[in-house]
TINU-124233 format. One record per residue: residue number from 1; residue in one letter; x, y, z of N, C-alpha, C in turn. Coordinates in pm, 1 decimal. Example, Ala and Ser with C-alpha at 12.3 -4.5 7.8 and 13.67 -1.06 7.14 Angstrom:
<pts>
num_residuo_n.X_n.Y_n.Z_ca.X_ca.Y_ca.Z_c.X_c.Y_c.Z
1_A_1319.0_-569.0_780.0_1230.0_-450.0_780.0_1320.0_-330.0_780.0
2_S_1285.0_-225.0_708.0_1367.0_-106.0_714.0_1290.0_3.0_787.0
</pts>
This chain:
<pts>
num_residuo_n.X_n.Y_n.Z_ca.X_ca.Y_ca.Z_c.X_c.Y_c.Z
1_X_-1264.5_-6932.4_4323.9_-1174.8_-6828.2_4366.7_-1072.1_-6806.4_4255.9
2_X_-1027.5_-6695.3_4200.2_-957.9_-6646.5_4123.4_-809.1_-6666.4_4134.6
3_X_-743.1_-6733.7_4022.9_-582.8_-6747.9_4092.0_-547.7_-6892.0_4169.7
4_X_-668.9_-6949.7_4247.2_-636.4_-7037.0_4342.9_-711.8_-7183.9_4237.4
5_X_-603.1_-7302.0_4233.4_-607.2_-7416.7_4155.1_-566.9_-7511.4_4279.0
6_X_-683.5_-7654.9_4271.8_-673.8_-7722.9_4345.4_-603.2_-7810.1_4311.2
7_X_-581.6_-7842.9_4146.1_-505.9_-7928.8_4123.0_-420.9_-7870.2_4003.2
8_X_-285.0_-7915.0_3987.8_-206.7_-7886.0_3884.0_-184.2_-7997.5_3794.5
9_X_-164.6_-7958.5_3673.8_-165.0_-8103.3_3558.5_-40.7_-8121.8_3591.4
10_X_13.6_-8284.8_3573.9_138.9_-8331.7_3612.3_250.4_-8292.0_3488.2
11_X_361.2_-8201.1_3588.2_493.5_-8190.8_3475.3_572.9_-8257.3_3459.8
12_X_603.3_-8285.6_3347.0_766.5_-8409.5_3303.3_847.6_-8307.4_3245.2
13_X_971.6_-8314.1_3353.7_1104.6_-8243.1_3345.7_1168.3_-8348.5_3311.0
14_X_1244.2_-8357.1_3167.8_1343.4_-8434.9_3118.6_1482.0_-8352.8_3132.5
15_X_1568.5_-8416.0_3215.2_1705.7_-8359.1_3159.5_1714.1_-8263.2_3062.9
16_X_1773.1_-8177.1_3056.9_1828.5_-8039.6_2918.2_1891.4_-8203.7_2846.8
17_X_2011.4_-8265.4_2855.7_2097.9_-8334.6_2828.3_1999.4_-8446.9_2736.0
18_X_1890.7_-8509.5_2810.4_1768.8_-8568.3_2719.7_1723.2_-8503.6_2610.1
19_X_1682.2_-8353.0_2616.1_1596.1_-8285.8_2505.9_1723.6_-8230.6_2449.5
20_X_1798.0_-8274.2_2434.0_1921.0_-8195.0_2328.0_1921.6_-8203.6_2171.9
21_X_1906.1_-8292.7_2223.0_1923.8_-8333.4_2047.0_1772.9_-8255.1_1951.9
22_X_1686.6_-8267.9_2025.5_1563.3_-8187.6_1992.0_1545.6_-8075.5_2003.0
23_X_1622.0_-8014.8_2085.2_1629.7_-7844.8_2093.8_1722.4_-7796.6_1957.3
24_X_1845.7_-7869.3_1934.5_1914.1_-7808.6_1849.0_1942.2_-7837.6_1760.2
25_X_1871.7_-7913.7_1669.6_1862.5_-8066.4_1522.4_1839.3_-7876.9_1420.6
26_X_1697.8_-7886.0_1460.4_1724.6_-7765.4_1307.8_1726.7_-7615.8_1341.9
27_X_1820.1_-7577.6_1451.3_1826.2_-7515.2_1453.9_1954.0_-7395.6_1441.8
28_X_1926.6_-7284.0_1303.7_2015.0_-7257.3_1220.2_2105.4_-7162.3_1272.7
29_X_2114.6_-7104.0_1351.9_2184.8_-6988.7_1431.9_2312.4_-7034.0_1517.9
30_X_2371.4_-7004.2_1590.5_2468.5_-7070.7_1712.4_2387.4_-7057.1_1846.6
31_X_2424.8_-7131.4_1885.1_2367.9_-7160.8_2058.5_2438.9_-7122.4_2178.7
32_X_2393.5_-7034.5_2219.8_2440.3_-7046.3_2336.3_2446.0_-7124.3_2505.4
33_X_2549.9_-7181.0_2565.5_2497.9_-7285.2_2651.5_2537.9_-7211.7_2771.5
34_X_2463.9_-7221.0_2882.9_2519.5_-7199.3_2977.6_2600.1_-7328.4_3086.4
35_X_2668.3_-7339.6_3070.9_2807.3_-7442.7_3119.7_2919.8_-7417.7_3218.0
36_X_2920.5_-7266.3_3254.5_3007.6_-7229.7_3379.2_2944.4_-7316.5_3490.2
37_X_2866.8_-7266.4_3547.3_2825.2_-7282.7_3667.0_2757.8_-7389.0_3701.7
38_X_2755.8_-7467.6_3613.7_2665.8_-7618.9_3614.0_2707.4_-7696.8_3459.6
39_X_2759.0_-7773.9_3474.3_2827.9_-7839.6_3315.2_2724.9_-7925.2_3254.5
40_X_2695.0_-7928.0_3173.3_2585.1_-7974.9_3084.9_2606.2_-8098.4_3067.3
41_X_2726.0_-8150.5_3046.3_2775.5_-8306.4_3023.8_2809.0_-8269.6_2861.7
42_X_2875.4_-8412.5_2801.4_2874.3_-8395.6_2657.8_2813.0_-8458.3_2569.0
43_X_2669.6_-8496.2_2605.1_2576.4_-8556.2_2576.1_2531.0_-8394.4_2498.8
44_X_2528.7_-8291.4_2586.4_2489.3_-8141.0_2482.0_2581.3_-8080.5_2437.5
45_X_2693.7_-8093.8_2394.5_2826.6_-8107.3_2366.5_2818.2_-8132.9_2192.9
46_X_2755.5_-8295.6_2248.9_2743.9_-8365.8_2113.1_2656.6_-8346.6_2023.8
47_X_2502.4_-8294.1_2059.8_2437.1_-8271.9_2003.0_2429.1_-8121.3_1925.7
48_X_2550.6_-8022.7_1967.0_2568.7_-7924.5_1907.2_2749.6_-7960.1_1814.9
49_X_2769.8_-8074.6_1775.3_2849.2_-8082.6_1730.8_2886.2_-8043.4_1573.0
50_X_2792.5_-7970.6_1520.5_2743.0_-7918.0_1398.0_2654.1_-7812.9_1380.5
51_X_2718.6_-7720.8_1497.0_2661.7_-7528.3_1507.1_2739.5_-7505.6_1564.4
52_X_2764.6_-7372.2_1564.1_2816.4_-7258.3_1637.7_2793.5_-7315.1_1742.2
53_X_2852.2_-7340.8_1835.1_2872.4_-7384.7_1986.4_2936.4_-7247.7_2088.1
54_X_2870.4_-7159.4_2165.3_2902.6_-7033.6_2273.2_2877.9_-7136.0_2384.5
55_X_2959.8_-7191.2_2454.2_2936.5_-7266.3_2587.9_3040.4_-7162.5_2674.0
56_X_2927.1_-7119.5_2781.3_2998.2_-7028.9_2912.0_3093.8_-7103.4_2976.8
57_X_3203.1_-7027.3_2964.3_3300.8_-7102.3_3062.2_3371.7_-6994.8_3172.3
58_X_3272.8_-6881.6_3205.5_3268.6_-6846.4_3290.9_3198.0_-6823.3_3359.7
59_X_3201.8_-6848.8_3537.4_3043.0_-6852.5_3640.3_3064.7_-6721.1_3642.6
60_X_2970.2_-6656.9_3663.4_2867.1_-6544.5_3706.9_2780.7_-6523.2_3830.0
61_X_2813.9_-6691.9_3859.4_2740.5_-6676.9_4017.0_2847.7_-6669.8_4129.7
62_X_2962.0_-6671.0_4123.1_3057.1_-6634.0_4192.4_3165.0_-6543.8_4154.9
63_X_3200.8_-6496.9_4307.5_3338.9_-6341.5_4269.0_3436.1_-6425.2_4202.3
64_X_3462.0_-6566.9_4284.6_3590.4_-6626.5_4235.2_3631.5_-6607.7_4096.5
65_X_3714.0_-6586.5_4048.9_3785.3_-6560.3_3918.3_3875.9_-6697.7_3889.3
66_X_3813.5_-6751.2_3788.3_3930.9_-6926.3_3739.8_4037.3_-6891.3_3704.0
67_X_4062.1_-6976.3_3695.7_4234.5_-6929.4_3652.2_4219.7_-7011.6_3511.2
68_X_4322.2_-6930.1_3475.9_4336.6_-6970.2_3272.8_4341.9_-7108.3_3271.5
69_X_4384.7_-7210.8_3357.1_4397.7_-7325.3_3347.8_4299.0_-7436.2_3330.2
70_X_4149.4_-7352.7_3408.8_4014.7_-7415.0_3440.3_3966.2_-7375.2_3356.5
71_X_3993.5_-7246.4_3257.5_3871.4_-7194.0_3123.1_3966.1_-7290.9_3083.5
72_X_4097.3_-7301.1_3019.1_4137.2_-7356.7_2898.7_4072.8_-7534.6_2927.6
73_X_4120.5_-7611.0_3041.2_4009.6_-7734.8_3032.0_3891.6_-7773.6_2978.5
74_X_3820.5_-7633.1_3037.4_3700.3_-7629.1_2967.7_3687.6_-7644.9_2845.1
75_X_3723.3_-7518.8_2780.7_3760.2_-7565.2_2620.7_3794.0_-7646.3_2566.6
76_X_3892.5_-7734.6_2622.6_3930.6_-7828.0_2552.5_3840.0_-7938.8_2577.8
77_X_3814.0_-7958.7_2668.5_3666.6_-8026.3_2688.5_3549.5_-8043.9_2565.3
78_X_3525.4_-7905.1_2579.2_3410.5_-7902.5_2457.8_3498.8_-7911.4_2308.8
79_X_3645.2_-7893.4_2277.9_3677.6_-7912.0_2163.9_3650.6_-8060.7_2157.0
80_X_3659.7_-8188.3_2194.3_3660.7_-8273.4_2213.8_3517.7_-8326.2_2087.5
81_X_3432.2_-8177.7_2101.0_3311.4_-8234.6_2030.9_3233.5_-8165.1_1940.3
82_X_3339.4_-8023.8_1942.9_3287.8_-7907.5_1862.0_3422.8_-7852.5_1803.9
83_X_3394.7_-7867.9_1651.8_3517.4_-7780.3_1571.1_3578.0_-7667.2_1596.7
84_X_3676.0_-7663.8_1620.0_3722.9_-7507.3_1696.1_3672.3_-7446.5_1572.3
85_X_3681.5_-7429.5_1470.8_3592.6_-7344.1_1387.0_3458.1_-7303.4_1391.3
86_X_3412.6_-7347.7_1516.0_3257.7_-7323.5_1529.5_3226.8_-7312.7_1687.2
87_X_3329.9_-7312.9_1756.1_3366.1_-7290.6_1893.4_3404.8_-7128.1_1960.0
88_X_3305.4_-7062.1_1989.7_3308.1_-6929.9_2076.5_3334.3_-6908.3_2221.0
89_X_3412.9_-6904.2_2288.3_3383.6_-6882.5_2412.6_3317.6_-6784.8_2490.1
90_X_3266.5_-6769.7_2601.8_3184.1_-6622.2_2639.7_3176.6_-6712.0_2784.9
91_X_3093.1_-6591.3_2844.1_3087.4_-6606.8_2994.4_2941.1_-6655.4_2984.4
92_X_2934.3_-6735.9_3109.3_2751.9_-6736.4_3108.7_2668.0_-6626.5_3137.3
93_X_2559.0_-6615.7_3141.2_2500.3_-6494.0_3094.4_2470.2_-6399.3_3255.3
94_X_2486.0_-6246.1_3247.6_2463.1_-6222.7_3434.6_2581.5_-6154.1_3501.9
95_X_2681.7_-6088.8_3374.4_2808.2_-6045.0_3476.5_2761.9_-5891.9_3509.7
96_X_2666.4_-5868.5_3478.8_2608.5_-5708.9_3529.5_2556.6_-5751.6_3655.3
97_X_2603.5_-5882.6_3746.1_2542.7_-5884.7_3873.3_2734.4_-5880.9_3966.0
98_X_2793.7_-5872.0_3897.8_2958.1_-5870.6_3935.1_3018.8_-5743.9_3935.4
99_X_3078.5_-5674.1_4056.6_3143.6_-5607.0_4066.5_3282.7_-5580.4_3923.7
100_X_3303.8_-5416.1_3847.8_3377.3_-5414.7_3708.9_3476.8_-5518.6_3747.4
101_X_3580.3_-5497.5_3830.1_3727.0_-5566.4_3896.3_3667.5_-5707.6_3822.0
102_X_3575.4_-5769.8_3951.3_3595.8_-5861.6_3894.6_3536.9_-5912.2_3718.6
103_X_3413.0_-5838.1_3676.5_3445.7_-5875.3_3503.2_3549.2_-5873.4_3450.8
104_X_3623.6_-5762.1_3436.6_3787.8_-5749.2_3407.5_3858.7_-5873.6_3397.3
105_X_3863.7_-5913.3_3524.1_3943.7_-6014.2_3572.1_3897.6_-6183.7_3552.9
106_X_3766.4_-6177.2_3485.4_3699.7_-6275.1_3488.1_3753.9_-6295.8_3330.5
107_X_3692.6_-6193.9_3236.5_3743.6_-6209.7_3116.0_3901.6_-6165.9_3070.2
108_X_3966.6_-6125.3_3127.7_4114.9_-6153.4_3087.9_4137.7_-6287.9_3129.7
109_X_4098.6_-6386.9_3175.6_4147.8_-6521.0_3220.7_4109.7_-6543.4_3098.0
110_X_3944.4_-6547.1_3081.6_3870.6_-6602.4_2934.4_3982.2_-6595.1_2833.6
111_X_4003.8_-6472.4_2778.0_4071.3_-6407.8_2680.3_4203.9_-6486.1_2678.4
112_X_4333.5_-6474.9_2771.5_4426.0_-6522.3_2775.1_4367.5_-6704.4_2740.7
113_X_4281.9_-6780.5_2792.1_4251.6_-6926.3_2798.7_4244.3_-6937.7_2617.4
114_X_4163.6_-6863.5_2617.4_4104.1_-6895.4_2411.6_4188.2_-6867.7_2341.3
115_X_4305.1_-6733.8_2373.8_4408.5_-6733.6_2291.8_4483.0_-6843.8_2314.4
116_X_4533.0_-6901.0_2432.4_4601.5_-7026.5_2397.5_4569.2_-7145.7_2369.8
117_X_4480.7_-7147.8_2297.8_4436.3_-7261.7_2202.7_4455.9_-7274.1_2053.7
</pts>
C-alpha cells in the first residue's frame, strides 16, 4: 500500500544544546537563535561565543509584551558569553502572527532594553 509503513527506522533526538557545538564550529555567517520562548541554556550561548550571536529575546507566541527589564536580563545573560560586539538582538521569528499594537510594543521594549546596554 502506498504511503502506509509498518515500521519506522529508529530516531535519535539529541538536545539542540548537545549538537551545538556541531551546528556552529564552521559556520561563517551569524546565527540566529530562537531563545524567547524557550531558552536554549548557555551551553548554545557558549558554543556561539565566536559569531555573530541574533538570540530572540522576544516571544512571538504570546500578546504579553516584557517589559525592558526581562529583554535587558536576557541580554545580559547572553553577554555573559557573547561579545557585545557580535551580539544582535531581534525577536524570535513569527511576529506577522501578532496583532501591529502589539509588534510596536513588543519592539520598543526590545529597542529601549539594547539601548541600555
Amino acid at each position: 500500500m502506498r504511503g502506509h509503513y509498518t515500521a519506522r527506522p529508529p530516531t535519535v533526538v539529541a538536545p539542540l544544546r548537545a549538537r551545538a557545538p556541531f551546528l556552529v564550529r564552521d559556520w561563517q555567517g551569524a546565527i540566529s537563535i530562537e531563545d524567547a520562548h524557550r531558552r536554549n541554556g548557555p551551553e548554545l550561548l557558549e558554543a556561539c561565543a565566536h559569531k555573530t550571536a541574533i538570540p530572540g529575546v522576544v516571544d512571538v507566541a504570546g500578546a504579553r509584551v516584557e517589559t525592558e527589564e526581562e529583554i535587558h536580563d536576557h541580554l545580559r545573560t547572553a553577554l555573559e558569553h557573547i561579545d557585545a560586539g557580535r551580539l544582535i538582538a531581534a525577536p524570535d521569528c513569527g511576529l506577522g502572527l501578532l496583532t501591529r499594537e502589539q509588534v510596536r510594543a513588543k519592539l520598543a521594549a526590545m529597542a529601549c532594553a539594547a539601548h541600555a546596554l
